[in-house]
C-alpha positions as CSV (number, residue, x, y, z in Angstrom):
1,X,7.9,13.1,1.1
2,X,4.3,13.9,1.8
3,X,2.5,13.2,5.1
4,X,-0.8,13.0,3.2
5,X,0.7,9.4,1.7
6,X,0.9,8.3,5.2
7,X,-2.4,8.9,6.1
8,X,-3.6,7.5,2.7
9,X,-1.9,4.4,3.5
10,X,-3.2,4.0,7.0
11,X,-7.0,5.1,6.0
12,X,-6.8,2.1,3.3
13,X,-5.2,-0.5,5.7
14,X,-8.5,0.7,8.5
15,X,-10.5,0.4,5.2
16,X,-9.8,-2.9,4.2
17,X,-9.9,-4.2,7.7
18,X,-12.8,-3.6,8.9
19,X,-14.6,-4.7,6.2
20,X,-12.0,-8.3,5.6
21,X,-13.3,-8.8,9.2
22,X,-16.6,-8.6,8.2
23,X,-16.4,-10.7,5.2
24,X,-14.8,-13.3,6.9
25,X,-16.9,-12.9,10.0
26,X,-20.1,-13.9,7.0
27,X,-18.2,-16.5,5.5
28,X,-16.6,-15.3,2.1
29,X,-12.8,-16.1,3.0
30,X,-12.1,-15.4,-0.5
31,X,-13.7,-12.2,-1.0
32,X,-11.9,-11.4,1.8
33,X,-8.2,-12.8,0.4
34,X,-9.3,-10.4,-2.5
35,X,-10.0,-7.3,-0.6
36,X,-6.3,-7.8,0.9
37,X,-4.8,-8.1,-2.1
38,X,-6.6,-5.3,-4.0
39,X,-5.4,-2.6,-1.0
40,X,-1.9,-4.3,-1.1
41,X,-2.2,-3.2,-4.9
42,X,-3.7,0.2,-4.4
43,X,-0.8,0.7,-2.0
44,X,2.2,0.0,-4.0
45,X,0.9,2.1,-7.0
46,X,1.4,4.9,-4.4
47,X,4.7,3.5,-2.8
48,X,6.6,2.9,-6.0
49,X,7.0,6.1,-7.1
50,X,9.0,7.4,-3.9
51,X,10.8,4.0,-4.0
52,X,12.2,5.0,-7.7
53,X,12.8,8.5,-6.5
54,X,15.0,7.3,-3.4
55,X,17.2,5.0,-5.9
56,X,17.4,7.6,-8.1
57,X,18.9,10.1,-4.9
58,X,20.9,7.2,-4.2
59,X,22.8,6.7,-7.4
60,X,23.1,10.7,-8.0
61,X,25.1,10.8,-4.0
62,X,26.9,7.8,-4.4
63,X,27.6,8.5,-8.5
64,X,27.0,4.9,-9.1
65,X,25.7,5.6,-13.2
């Protein structure tokens, strides 16, 4: 596993933040909501390939196919 997906991950979650905080903070809850849900997306696109890659480790070691 890379480090750099670590550091993706945390520089969206700063990201997204900082400026939900200042959406809210001027009123647009919903924008905000958005915002939220758009860097939960971005994240799993990056996540769920090493999820699939773990299962697949998993079945080879335990020979569960």
């Amino acid at each position: 596993m890379e480090i750099t997906i670590i550091f993706k991950i945390a520089a969206v979650g700063i990201i997204v933040t900082v400026l939900g905080q200042v959406l809210k903070h001027s009123g647009r809850d919903e924008h905000a909501f958005l915002l939220s849900l758009v860097g939960l997306v971005i994240v799993l696109f990056w996540v769920v390939p090493y999820i699939s890659e773990l299962f697949q480790a998993m079945e080879t070691l335990f020979l569960i196919g």
